[in-house]
C-alpha positions in Angstrom: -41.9 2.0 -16.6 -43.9 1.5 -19.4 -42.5 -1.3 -21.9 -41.3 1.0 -24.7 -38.8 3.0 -25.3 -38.1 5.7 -22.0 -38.5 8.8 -23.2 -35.3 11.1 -22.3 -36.4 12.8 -19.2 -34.6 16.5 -18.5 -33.6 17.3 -15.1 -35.8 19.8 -13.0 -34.8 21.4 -10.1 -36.9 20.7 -7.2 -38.7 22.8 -4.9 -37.4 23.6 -1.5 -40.8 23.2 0.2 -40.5 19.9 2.6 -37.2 19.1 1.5 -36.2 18.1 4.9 -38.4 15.6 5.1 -38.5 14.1 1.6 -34.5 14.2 1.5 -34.1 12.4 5.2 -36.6 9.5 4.0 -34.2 8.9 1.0 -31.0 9.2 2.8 -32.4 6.5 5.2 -33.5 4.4 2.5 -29.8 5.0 0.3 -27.9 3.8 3.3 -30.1 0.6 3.9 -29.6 -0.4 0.0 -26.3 0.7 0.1 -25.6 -1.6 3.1 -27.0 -4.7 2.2 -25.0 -4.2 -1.1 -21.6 -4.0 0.5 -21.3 -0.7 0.0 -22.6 0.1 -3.3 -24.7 2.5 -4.0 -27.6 2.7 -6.8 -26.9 5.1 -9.5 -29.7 7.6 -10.2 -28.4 10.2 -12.9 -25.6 10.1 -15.5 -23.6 12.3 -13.6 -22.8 9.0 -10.8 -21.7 7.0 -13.8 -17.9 7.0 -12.9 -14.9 4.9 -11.7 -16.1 1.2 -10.8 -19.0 0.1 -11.8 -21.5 -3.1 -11.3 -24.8 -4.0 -13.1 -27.6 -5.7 -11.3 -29.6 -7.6 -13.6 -31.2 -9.5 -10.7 -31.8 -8.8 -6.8 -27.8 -9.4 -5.5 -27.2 -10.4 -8.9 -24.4 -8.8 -11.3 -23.0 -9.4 -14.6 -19.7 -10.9 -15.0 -17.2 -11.6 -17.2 -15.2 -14.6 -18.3 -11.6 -14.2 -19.6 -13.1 -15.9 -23.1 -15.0 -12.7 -23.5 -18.2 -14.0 -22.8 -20.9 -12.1 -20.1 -23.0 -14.2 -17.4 -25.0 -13.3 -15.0 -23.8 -14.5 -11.9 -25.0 -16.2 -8.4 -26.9 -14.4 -6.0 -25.1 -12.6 -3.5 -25.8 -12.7 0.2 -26.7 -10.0 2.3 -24.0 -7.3 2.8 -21.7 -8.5 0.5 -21.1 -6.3 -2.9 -19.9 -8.1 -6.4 -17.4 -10.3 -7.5 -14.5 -9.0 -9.1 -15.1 -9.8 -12.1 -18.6 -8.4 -12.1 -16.9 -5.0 -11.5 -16.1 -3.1 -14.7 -14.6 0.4 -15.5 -16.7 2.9 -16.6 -15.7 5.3 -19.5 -17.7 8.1 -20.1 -18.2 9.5 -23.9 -19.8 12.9 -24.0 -22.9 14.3 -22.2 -24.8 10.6 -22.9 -23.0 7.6 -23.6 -21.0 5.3 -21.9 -18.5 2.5 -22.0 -17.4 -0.4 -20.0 -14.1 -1.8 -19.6 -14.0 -5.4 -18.1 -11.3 -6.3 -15.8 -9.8 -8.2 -18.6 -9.2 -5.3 -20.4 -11.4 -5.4 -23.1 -14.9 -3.2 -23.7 -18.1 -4.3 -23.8 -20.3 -4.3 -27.1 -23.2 -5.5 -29.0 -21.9 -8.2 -31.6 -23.8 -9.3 -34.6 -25.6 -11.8 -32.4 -26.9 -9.2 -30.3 -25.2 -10.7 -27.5 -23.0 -8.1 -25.2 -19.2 -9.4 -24.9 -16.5 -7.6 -23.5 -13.6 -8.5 -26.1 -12.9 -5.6 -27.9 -9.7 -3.7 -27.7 -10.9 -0.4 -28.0 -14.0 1.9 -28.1 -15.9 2.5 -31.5 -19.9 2.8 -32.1 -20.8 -0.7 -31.1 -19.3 -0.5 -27.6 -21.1 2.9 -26.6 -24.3 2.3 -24.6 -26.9 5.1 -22.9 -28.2 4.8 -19.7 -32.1 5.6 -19.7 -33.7 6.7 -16.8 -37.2 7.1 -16.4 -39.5 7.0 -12.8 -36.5 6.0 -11.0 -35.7 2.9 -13.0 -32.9 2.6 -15.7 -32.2 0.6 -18.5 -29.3 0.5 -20.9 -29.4 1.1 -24.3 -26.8 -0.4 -27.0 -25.7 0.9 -29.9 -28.7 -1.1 -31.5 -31.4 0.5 -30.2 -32.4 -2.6 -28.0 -31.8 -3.1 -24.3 -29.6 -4.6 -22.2 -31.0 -7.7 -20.5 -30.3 -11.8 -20.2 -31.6 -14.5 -21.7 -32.8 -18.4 -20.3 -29.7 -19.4 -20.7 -28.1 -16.7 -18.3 -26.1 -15.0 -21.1 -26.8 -10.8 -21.7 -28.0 -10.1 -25.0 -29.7 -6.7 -26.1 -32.3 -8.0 -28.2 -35.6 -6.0 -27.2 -35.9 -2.4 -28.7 -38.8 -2.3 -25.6 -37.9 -1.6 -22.0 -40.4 -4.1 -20.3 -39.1 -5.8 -16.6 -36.3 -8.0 -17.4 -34.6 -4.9 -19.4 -35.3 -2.7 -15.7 -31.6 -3.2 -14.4 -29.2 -1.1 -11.3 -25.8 0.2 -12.0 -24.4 0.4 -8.8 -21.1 2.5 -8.1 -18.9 1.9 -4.7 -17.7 5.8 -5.3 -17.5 7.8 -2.3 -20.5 10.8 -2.2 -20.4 14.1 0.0 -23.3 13.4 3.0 -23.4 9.6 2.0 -22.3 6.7 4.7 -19.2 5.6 2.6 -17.6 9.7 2.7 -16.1 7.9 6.2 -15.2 5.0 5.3 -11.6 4.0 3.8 -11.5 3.6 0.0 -10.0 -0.1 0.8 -13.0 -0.8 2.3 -15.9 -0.2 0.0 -16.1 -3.6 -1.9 -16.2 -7.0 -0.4 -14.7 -7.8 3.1 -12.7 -9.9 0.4 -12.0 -7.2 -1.5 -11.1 -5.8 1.0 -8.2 -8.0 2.7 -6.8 -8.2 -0.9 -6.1 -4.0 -1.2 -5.0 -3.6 2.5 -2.0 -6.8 1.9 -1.3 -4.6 -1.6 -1.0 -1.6 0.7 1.2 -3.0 3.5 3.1 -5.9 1.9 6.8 -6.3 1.6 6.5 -7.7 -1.3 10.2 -9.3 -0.8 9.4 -12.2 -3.6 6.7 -10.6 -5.3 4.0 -12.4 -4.5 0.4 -11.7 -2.9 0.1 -13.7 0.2 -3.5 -13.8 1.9 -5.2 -15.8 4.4 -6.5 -18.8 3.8 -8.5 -19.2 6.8 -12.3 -18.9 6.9 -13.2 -15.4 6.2 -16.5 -15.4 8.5 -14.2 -14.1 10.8 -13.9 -10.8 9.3 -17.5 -10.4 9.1 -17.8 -10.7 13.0 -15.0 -8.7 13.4 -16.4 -6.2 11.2 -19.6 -6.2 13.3 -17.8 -5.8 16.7 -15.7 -3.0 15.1 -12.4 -4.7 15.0 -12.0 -5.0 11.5 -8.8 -3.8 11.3 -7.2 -5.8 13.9 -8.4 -9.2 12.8 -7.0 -7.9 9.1 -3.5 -7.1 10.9 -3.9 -10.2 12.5 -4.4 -12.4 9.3 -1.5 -11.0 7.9 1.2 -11.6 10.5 0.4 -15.2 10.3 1.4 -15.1 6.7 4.3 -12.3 7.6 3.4 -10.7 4.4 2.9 -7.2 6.7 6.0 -5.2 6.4 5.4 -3.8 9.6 4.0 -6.6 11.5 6.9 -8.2 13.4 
């Protein structure tokens, strides 16, 4: 992408001729990204702006955000495993081209007079409505300054350039399940983190005779070999009658 402003591209349908081909090459290329990002997918259009949402500012790295308000960008990720939940926010659509984000504190992202991005307001006006730009299959994000979302040397996100150059090129990636696309399979508990993952199926299946969340403490490489031999499940079940927090585990 050039650095200046995208222009707004329209959609245009595309031909029939060789789609076979051209559509298996991507569908093989989705599924690898998609894997190695714990099940996230990268979002191409405005249309796949919906539900949860990350932002990759880096290779395996996501914003976050800190219950003071502030935005970082976080610590690399290893292969396979998807964001952090605090770098997972809530996207709001707002018409045909702007967006917002709620963080999982509650509070919306927006542009303050520092043109740094914090996520402390309580609801959504002008400065907490961004627009996704995408141009040659690359996006960047738009605030309601006219400059881009991006970070600065000292990790925090700022949207300070009104020119789209390679630190402003960023991934919104979505763990939403799409018709023909390897998560359509897979259970909705089960399209974060293996982490994330433990955590929603003990909401699912606890007792909850004292109201509290009780998961395993032990070393959670075991999931990933279980996950790899196919026993996923099992090793969960497993997990969680050793802190009887199943309420049908015996």
């Amino acid at each position: 992408m050039n650095e200046s402003r995208p222009k707004k591209s329209k959609g245009k349908k595309r031909k029939h001729e060789d789609a076979s081909s051209s559509e298996s090459t991507t569908a093989i290329f989705d599924r690898e990204d998609t894997n190695n990002h714990g099940g996230w997918w990268e979002v191409k259009s405005f249309d796949d702006i919906t539900g949860n949402i990350a932002v990759e500012v880096g290779d395996q790295m996501y914003i976050g955000s800190l219950d003071n308000g502030l935005l970082i960008v976080g610590p690399p990720h290893p292969e396979a495993e998807g964001p952090d939940p605090s770098e997972i926010f809530t996207a709001v659509k707002l018409g045909d081209t702007k967006v917002a984000f709620k963080s999982g504190y509650g509070k919306y992202l927006s542009v303050d007079l520092d043109r740094r991005v914090v996520g402390r307001s309580e609801a959504i006006g002008v400065r907490e409505q961004f627009e996704p730009v995408f141009q040659d299959g690359k996006m960047a994000l738009s605030g309601c300054n006219n400059c881009f979302v991006s970070y600065d040397s000292d990790g925090d996100i700022v949207c300070q350039s009104s020119k789209a150059g390679p630190k402003e090129m960023i991934k919104l990636r979505s763990c939403a399940a799409r018709e023909g696309d390897p998560l359509e399979d897979v259970p909705k508990e089960e399209r974060g983190t293996l982490k994330d993952a433990e955590l929603n199926y003990v909401k699912k299946f606890q007792s909850f005779q004292d109201r509290r969340i009780r998961i395993s403490k032990e070393d959670a490489s075991e999931l990933k070999k279980a996950k790899k031999e196919g026993s996923l499940h099992e090793k969960l079940l497993d997990r969680r009658e050793k802190m009887k927090s199943d309420r049908y585990c015996k």
